[in-house]
C-alpha positions in Angstrom: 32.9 50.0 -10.8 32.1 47.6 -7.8 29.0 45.2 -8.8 26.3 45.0 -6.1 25.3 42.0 -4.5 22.5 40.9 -2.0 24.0 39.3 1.3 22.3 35.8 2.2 23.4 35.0 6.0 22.2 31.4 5.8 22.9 31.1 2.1 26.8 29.4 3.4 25.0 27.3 6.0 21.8 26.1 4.0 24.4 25.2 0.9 26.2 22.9 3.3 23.3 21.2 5.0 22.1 21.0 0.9 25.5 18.9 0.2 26.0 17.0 3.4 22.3 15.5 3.3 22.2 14.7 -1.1 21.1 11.0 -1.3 21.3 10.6 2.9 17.7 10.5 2.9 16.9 8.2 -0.2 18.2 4.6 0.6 20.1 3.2 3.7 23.5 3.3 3.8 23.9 -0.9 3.1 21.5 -3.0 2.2 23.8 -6.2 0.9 24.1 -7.4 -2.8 20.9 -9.0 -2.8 19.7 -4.9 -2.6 21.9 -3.6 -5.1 20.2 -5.7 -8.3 16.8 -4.6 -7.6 14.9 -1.9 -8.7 14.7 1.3 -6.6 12.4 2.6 -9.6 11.0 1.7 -13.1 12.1 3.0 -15.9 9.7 3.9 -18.8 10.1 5.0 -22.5 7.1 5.5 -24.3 6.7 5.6 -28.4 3.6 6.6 -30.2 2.3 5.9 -33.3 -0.9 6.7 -35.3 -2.5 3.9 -34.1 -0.7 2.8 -30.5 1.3 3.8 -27.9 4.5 1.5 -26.8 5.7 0.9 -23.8 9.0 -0.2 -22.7 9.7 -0.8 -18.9 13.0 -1.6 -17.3 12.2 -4.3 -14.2 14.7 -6.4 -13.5 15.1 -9.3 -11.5 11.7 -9.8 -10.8 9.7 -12.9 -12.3 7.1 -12.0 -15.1 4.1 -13.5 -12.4 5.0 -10.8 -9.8 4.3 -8.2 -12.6 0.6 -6.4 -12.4 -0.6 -3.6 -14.9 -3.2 -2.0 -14.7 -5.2 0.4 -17.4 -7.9 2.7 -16.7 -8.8 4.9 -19.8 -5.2 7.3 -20.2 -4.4 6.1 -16.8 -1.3 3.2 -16.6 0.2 2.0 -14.0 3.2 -0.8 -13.3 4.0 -2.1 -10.3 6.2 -5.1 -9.4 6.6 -7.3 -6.3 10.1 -8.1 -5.5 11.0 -11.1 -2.8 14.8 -11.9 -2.2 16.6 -14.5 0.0 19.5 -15.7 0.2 21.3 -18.1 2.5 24.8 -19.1 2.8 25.5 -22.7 4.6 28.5 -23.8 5.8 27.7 -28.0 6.5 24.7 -27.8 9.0 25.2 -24.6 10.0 23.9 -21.1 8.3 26.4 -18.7 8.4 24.3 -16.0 6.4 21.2 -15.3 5.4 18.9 -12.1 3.8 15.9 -11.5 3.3 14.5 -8.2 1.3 10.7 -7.8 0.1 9.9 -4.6 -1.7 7.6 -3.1 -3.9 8.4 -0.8 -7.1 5.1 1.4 -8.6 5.4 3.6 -11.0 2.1 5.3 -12.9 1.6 7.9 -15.7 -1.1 9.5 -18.1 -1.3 9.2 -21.6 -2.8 11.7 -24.4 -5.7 9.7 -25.2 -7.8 6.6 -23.6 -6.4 2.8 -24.4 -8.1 0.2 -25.4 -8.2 -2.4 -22.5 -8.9 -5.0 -25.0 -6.4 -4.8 -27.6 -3.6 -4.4 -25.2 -0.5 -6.9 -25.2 2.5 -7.3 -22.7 6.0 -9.0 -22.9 8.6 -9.1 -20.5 11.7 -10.7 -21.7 15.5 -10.0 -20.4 14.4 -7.7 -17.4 11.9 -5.1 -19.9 8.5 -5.1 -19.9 7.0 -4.1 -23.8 3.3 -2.9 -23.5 1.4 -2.4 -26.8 -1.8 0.1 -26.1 -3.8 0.2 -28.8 -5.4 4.2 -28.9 -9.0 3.9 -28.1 -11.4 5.8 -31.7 -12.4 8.7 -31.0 -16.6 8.4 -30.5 -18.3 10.7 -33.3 -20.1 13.8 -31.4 -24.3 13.0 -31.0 -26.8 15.2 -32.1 -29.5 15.5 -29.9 -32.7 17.1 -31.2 -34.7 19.0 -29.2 -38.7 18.4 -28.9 
């Protein structure tokens, strides 16, 4: 018994155009080695226990000063400012010399609100370590009625 298929006329082409554009739109096609060790994105685990939630980011090659966090209730956000350049002398003379500025973001929600107050960060060896403390839950009010 023959098995009955649907018949796609751009299914061959838009398969193709699929596999000859993967990744041709992401980066540019060189960039140097000063590009290849920086981030193109942060990387983010996050562990939870009763009390806190813990954050590890991966950033690096970027200087702890250039590194801005930002909480806003279950809101957190990283971002990193990343300046490279490099110059190669021969004598007098420069021979070669780049120059890259960038800027890496990367935001997400939590389950419940942090406590700005409590919070701690560490960057050591290229990860970020946030400690957000979990905000108490406020008691529900009563409100009696005149």
């Amino acid at each position: 018994m023959a098995n009955i298929t649907r018949y796609d006329p751009f299914g061959d082409v838009t398969s193709l155009f699929d596999d000859l554009s993967k990744g041709f739109f992401l980066r540019p096609l060189s960039l140097g080695q000063a590009a290849e060790q920086l981030p193109t994105r942060i990387k983010v685990d996050v562990k939870e226990d009763d009390g806190a939630y813990v954050v590890h980011a991966e950033i690096p090659g970027v200087k702890k000063e250039d590194i801005h966090v930002s909480l806003e209730g279950n809101q957190v956000s990283i971002s990193s400012e990343v300046k490279k350049e490099t110059e190669e002398k021969k004598g007098e003379r420069v021979v070669h010399s780049e120059r890259y500025f960038g800027k890496v973001m990367r935001s997400f929600t939590l389950a419940q609100d942090v406590d700005e107050a409590g919070a701690t960060a560490k960057y050591s060896d290229g990860v970020l370590e946030l400690r957000l403390p979990k905000k108490g839950a406020t008691a529900a009010k009563k409100v009696t009625v005149e």
